[in-house]
HTML snippet that shows the backbone in 3Dmol.js (N, CA, C, O; Angstrom):
<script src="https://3Dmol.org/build/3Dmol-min.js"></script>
<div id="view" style="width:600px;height:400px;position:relative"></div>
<script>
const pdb = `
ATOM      1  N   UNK A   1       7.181   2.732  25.000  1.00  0.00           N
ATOM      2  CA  UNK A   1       6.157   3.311  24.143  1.00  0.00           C
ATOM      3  C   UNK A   1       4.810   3.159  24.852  1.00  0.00           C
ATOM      4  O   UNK A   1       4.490   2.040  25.252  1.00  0.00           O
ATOM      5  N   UNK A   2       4.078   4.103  25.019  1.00  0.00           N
ATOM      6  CA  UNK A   2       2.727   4.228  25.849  1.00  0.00           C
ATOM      7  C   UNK A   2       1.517   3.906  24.574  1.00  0.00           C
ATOM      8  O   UNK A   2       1.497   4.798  23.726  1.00  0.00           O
ATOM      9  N   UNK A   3       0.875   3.165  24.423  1.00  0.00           N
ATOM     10  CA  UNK A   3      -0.475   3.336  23.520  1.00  0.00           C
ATOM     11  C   UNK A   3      -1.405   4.263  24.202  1.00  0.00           C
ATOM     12  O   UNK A   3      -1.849   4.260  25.350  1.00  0.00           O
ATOM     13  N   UNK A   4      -1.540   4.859  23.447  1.00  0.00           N
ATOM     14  CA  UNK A   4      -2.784   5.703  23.748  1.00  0.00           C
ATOM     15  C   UNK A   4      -3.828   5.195  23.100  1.00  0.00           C
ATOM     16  O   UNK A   4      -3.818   5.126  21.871  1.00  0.00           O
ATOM     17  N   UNK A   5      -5.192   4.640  24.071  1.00  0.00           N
ATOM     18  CA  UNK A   5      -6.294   4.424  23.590  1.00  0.00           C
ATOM     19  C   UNK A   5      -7.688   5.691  23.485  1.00  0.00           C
ATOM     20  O   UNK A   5      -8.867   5.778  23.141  1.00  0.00           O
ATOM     21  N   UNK A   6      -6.960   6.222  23.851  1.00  0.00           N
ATOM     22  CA  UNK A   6      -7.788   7.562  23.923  1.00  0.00           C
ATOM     23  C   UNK A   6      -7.678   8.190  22.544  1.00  0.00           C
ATOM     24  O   UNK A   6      -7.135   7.427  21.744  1.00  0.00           O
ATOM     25  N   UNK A   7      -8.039   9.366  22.038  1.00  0.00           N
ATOM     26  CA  UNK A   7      -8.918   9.521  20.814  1.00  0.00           C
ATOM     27  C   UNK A   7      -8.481   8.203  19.784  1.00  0.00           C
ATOM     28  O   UNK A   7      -9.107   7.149  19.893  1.00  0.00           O
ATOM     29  N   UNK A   8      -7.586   8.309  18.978  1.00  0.00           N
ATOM     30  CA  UNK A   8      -7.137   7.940  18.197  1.00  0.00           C
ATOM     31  C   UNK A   8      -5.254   7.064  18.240  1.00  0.00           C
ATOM     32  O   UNK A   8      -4.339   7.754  18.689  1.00  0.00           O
ATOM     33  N   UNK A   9      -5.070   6.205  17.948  1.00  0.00           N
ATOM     34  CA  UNK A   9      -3.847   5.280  17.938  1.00  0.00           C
ATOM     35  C   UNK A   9      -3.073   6.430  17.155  1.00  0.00           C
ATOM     36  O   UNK A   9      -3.561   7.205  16.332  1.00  0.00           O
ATOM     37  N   UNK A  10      -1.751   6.365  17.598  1.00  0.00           N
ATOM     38  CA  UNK A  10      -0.254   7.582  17.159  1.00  0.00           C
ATOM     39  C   UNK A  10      -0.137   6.958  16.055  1.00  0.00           C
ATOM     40  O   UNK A  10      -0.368   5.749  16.104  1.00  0.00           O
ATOM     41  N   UNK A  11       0.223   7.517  14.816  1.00  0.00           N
ATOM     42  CA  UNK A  11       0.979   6.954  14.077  1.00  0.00           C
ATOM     43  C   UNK A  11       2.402   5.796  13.974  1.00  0.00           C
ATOM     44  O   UNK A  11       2.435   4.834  13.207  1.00  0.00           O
ATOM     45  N   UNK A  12       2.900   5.971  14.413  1.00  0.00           N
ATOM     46  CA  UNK A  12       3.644   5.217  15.324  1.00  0.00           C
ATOM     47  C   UNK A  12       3.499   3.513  15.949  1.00  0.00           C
ATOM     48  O   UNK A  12       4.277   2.569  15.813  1.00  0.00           O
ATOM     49  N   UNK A  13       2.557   3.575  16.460  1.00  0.00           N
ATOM     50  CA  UNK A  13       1.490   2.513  17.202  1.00  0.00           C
ATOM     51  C   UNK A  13       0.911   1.816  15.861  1.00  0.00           C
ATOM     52  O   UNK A  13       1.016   0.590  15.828  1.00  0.00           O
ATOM     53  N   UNK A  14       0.533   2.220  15.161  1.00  0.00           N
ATOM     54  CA  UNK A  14      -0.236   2.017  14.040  1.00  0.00           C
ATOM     55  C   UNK A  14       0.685   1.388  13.204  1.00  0.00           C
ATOM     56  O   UNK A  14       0.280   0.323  12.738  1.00  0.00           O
ATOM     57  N   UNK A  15       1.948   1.779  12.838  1.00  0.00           N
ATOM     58  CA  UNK A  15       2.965   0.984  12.041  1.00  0.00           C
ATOM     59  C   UNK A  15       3.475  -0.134  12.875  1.00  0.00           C
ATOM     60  O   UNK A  15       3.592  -1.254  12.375  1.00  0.00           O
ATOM     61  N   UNK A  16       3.757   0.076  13.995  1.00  0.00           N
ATOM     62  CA  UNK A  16       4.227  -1.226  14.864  1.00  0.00           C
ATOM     63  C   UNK A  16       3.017  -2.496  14.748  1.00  0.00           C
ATOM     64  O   UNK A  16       3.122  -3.669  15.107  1.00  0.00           O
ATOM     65  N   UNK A  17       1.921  -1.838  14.150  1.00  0.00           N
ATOM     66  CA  UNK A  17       0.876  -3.070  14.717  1.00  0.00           C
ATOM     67  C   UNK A  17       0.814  -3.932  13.857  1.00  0.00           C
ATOM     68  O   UNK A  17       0.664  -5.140  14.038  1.00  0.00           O
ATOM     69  N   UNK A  18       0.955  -3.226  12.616  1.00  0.00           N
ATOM     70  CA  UNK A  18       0.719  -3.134  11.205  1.00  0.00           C
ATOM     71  C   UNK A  18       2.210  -4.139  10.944  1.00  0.00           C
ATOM     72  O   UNK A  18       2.130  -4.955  10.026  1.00  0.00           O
ATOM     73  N   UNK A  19       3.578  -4.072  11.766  1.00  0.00           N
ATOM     74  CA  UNK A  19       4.456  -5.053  11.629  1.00  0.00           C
ATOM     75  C   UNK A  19       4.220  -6.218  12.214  1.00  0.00           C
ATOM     76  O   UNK A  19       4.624  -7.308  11.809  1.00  0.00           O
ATOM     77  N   UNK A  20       3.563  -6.013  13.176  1.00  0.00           N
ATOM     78  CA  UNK A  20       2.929  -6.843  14.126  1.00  0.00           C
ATOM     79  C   UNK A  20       4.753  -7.083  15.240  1.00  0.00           C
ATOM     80  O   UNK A  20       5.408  -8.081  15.542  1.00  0.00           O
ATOM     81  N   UNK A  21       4.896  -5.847  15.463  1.00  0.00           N
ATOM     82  CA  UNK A  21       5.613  -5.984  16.265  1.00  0.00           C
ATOM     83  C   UNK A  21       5.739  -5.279  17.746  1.00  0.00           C
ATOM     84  O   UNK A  21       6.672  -4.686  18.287  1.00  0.00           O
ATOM     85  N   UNK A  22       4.311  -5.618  18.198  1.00  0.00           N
ATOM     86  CA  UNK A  22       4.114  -5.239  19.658  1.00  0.00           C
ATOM     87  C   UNK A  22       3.724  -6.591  20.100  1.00  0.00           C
ATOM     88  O   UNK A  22       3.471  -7.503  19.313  1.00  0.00           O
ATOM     89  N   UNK A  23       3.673  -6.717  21.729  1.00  0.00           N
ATOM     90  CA  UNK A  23       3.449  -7.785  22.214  1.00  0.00           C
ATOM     91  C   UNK A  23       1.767  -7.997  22.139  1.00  0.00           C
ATOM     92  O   UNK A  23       0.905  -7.129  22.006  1.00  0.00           O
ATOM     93  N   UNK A  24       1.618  -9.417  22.269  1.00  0.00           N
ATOM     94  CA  UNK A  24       0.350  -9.303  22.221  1.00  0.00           C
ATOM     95  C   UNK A  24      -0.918  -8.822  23.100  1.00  0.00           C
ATOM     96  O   UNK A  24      -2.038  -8.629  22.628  1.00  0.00           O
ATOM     97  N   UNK A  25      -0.582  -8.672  24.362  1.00  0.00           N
ATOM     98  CA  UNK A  25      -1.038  -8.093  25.484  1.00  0.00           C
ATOM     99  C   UNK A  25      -1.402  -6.410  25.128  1.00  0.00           C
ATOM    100  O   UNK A  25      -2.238  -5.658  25.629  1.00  0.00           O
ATOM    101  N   UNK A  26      -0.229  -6.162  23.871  1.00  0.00           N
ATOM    102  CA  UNK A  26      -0.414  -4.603  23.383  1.00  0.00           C
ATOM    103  C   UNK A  26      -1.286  -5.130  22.164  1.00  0.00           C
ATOM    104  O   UNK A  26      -2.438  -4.701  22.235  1.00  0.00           O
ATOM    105  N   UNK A  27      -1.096  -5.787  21.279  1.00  0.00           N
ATOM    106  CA  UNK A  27      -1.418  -5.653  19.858  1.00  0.00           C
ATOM    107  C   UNK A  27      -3.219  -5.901  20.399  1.00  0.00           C
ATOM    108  O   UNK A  27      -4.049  -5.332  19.692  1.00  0.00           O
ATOM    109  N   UNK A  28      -3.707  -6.661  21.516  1.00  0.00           N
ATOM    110  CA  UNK A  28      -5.266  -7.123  22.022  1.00  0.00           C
ATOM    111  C   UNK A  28      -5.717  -5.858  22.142  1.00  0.00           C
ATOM    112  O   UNK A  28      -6.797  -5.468  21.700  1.00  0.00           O
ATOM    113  N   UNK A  29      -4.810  -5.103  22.813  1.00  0.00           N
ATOM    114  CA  UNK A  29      -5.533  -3.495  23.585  1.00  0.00           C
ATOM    115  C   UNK A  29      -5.752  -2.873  22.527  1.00  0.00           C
ATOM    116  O   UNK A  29      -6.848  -2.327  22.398  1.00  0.00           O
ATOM    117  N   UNK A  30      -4.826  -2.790  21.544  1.00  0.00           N
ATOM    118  CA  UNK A  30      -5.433  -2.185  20.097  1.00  0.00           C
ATOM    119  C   UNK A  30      -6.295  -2.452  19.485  1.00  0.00           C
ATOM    120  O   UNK A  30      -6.858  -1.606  18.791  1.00  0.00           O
ATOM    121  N   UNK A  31      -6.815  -4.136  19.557  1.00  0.00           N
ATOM    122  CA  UNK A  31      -7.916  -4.249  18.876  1.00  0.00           C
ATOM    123  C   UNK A  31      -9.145  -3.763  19.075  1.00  0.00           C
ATOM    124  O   UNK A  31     -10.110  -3.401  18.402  1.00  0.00           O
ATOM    125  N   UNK A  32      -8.681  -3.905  20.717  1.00  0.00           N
ATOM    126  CA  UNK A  32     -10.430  -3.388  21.152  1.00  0.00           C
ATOM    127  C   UNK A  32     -10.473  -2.069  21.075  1.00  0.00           C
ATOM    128  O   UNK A  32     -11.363  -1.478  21.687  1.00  0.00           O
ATOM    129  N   UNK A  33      -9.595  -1.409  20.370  1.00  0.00           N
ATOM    130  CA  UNK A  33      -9.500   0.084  20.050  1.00  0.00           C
ATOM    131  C   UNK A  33     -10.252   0.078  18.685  1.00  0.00           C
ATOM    132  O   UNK A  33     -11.121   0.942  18.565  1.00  0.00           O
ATOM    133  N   UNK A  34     -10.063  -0.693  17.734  1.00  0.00           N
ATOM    134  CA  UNK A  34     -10.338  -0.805  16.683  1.00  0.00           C
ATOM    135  C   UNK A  34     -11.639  -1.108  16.581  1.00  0.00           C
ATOM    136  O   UNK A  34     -12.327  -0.860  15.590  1.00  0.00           O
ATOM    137  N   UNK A  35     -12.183  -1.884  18.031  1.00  0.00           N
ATOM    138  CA  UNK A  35     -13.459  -2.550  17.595  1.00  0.00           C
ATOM    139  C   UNK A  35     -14.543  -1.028  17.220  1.00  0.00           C
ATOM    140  O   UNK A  35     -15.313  -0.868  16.273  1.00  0.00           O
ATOM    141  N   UNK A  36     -14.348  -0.468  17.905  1.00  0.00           N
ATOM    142  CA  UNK A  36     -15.210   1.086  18.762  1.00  0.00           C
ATOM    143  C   UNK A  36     -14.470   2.043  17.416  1.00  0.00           C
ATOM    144  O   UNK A  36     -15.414   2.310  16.672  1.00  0.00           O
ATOM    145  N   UNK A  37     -13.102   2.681  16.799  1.00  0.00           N
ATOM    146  CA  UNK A  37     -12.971   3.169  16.496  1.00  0.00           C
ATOM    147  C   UNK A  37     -12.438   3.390  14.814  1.00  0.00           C
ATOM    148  O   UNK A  37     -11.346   3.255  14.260  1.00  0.00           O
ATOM    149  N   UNK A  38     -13.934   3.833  14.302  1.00  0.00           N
ATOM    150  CA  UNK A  38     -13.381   3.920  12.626  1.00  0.00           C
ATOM    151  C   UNK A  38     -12.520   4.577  11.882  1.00  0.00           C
ATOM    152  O   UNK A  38     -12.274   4.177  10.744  1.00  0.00           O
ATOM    153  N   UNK A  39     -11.996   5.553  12.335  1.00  0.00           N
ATOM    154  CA  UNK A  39     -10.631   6.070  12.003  1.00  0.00           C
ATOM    155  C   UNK A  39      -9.769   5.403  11.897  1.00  0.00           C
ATOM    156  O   UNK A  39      -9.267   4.999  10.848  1.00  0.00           O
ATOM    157  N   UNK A  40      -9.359   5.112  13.316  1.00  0.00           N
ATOM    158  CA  UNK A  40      -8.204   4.044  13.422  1.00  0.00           C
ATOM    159  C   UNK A  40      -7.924   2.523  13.070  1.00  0.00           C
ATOM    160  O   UNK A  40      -6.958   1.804  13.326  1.00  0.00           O
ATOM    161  N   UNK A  41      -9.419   2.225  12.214  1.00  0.00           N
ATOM    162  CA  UNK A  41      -9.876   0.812  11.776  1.00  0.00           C
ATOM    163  C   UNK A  41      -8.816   1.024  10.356  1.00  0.00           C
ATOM    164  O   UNK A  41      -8.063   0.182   9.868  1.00  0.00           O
ATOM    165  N   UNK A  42      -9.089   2.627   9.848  1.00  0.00           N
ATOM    166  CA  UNK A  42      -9.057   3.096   8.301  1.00  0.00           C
ATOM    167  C   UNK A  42      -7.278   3.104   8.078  1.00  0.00           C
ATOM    168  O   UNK A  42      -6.595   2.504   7.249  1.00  0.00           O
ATOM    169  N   UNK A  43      -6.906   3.997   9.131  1.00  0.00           N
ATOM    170  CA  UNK A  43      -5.345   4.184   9.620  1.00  0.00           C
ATOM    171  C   UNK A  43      -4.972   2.634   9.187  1.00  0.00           C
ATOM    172  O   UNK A  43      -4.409   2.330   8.135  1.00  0.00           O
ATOM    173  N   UNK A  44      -5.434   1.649  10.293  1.00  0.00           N
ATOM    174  CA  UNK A  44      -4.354   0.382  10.328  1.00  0.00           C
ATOM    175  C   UNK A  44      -4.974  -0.197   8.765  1.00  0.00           C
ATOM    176  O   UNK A  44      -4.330  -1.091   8.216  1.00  0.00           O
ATOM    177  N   UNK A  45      -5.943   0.218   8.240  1.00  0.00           N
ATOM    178  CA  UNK A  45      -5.695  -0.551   7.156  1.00  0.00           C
ATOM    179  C   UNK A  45      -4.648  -0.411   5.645  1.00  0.00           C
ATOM    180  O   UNK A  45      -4.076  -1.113   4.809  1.00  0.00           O
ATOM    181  N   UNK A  46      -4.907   1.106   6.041  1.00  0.00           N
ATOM    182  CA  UNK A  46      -3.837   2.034   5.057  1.00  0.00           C
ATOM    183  C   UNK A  46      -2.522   1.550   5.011  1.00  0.00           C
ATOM    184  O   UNK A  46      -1.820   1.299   4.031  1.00  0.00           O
ATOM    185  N   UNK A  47      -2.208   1.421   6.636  1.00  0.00           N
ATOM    186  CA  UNK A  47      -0.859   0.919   7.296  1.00  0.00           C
ATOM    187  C   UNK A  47      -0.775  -0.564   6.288  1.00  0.00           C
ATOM    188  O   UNK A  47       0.048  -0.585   5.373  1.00  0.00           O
ATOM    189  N   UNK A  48      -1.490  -1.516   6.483  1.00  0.00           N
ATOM    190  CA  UNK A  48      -1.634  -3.148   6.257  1.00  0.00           C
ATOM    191  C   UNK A  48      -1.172  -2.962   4.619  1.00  0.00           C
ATOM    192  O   UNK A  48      -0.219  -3.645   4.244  1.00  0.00           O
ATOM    193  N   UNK A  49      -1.660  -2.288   3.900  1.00  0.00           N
ATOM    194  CA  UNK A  49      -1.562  -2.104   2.574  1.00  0.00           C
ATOM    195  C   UNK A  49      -0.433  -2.033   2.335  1.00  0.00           C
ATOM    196  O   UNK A  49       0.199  -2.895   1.724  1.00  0.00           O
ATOM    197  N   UNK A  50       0.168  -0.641   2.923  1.00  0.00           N
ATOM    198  CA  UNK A  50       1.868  -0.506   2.660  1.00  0.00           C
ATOM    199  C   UNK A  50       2.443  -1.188   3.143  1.00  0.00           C
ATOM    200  O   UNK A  50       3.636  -1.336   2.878  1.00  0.00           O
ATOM    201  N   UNK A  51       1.841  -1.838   4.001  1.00  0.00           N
ATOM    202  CA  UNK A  51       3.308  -2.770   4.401  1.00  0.00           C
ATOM    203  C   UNK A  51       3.254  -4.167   3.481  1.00  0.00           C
ATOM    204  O   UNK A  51       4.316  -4.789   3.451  1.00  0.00           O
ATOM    205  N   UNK A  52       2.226  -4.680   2.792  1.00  0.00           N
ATOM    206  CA  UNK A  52       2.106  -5.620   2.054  1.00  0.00           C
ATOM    207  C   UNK A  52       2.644  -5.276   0.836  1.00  0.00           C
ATOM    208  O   UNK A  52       3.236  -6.185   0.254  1.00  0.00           O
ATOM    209  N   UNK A  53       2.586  -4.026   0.209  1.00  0.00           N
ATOM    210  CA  UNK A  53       3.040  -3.597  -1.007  1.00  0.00           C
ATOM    211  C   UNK A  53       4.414  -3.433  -0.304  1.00  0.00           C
ATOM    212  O   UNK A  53       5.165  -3.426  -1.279  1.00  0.00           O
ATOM    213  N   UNK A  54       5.020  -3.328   0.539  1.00  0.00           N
ATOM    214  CA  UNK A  54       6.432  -2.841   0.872  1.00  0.00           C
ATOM    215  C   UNK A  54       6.952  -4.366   0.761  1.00  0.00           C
ATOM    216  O   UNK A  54       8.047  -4.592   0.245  1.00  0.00           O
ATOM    217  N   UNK A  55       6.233  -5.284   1.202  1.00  0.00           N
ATOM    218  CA  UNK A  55       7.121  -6.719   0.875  1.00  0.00           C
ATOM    219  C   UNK A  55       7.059  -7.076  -0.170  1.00  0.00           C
ATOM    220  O   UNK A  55       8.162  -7.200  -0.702  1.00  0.00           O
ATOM    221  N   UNK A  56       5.968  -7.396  -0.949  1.00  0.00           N
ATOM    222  CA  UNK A  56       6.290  -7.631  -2.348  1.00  0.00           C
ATOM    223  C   UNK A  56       6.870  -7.027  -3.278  1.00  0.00           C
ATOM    224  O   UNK A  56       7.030  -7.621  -4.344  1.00  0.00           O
ATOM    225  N   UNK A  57       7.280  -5.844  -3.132  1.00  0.00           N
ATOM    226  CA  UNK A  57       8.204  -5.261  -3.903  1.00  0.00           C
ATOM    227  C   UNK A  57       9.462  -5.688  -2.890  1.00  0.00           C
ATOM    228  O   UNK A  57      10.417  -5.895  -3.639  1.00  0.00           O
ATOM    229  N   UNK A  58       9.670  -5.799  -2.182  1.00  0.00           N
ATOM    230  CA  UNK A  58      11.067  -6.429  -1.727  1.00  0.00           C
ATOM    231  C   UNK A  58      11.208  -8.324  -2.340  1.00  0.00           C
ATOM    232  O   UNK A  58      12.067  -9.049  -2.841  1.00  0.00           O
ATOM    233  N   UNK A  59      10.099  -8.399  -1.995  1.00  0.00           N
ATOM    234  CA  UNK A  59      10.328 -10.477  -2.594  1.00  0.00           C
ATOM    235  C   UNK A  59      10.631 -10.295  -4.373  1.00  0.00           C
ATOM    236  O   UNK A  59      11.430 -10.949  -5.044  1.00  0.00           O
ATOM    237  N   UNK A  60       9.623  -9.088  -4.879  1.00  0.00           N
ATOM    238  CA  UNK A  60       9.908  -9.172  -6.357  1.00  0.00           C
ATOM    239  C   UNK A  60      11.272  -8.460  -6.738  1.00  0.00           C
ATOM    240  O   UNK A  60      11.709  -8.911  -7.797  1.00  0.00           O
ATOM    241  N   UNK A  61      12.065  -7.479  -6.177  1.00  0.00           N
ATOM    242  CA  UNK A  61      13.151  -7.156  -5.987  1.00  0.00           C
ATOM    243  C   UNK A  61      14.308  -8.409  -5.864  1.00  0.00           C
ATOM    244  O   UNK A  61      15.082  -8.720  -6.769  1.00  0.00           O
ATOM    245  N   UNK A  62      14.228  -9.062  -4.488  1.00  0.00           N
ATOM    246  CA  UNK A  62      14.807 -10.738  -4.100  1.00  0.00           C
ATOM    247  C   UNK A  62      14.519 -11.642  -5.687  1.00  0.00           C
ATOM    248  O   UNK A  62      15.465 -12.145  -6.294  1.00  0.00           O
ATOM    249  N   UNK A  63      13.246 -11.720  -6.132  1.00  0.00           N
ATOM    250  CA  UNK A  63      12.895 -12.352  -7.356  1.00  0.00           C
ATOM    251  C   UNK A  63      13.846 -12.127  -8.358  1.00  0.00           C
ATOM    252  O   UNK A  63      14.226 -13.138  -8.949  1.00  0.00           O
ATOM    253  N   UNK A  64      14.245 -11.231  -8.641  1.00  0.00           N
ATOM    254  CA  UNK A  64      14.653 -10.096  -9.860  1.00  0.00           C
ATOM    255  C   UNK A  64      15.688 -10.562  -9.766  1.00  0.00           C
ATOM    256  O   UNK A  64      16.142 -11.354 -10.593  1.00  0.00           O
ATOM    257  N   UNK A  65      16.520 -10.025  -8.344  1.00  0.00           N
ATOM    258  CA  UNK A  65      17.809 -10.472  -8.553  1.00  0.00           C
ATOM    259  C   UNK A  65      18.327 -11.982  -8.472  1.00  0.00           C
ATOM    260  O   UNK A  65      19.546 -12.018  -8.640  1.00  0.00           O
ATOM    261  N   UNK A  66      17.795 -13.146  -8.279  1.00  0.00           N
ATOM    262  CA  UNK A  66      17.830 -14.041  -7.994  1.00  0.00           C
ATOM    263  C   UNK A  66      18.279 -14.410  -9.641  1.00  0.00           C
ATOM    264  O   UNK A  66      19.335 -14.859 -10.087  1.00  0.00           O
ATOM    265  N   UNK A  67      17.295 -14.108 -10.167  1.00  0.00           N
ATOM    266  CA  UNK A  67      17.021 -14.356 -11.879  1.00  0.00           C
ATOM    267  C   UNK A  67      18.235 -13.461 -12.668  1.00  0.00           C
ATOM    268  O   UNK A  67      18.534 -13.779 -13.819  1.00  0.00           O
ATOM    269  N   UNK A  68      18.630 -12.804 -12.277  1.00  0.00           N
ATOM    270  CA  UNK A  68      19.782 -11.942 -12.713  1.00  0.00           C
ATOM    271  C   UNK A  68      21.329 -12.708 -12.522  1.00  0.00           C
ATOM    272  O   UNK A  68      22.259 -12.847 -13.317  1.00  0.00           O
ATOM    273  N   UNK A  69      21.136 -13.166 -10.982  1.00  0.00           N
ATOM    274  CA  UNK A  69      22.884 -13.821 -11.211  1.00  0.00           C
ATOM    275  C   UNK A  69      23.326 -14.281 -11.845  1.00  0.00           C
ATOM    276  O   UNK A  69      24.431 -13.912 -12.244  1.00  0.00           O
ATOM    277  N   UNK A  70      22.512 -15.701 -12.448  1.00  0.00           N
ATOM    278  CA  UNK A  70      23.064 -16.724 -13.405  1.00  0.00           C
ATOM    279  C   UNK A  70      23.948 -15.580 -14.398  1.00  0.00           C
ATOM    280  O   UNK A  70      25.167 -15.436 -14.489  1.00  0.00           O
ATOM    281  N   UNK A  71      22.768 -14.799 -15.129  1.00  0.00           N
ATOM    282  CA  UNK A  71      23.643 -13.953 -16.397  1.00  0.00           C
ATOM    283  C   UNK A  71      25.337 -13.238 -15.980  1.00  0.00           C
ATOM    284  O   UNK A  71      26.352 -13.073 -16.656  1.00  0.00           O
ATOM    285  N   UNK A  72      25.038 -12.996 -14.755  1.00  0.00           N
ATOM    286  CA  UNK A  72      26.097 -12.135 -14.084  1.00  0.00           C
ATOM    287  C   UNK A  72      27.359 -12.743 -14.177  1.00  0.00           C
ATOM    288  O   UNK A  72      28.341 -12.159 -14.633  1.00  0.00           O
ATOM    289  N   UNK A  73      27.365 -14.039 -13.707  1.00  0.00           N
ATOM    290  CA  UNK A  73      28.576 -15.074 -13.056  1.00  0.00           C
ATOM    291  C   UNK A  73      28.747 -15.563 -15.241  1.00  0.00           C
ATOM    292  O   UNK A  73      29.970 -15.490 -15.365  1.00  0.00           O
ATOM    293  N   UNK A  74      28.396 -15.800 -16.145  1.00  0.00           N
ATOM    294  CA  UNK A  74      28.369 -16.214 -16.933  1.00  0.00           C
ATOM    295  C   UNK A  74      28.891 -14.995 -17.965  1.00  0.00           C
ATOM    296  O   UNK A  74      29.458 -15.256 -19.027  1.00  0.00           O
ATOM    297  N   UNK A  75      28.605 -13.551 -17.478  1.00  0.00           N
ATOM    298  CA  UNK A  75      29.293 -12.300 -18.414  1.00  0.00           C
ATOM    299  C   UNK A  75      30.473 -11.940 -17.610  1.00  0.00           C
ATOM    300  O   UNK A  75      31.258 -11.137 -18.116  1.00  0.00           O
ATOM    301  N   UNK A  76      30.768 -12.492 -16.222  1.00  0.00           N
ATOM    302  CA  UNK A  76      32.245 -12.382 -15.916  1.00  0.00           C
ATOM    303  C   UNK A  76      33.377 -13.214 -16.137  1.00  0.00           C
ATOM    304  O   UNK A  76      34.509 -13.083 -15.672  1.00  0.00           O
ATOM    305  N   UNK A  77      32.755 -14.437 -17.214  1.00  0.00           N
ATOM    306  CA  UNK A  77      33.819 -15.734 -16.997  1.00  0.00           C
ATOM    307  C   UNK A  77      34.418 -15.176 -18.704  1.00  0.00           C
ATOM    308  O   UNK A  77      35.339 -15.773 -19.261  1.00  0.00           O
TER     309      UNK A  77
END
`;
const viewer = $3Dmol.createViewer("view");
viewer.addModel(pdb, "pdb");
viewer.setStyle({}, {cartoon: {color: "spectrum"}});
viewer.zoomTo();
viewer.render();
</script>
């Protein structure tokens, strides 16, 4: 995967960063992309959001069902 620091970070780039799953040697080069560029400040924050709302609805999902078994194992006996 190539980052492009030129106009604007790919969509792409932007979700990986946002997982924080580029190396850091990549995730640095992005920042200083970010420092200079307000678009792509706006992008990764959009990104940061969904991915925070994408886990807590997975932990409150994990939550949910966690709280559900007991009843489960107790309406099969």
């Amino acid at each position: 995967m190539a980052i492009s620091l030129g106009p604007h970070l790919d969509a792409e780039t932007v979700e990986k960063y946002s997982l924080e799953q580029l190396s850091a040697r990549k995730a640095a080069e992005i920042e200083g992309h970010l420092l200079i560029c307000e678009p792509c400040r706006e992008a990764v924050a959009a990104s940061d959001a969904y991915v925070a709302a994408m886990r807590e609805a997975a932990a409150n999902i994990r939550k949910t069902e966690q709280n559900a078994m007991p009843h489960r194992r107790l309406a099969a006996r």
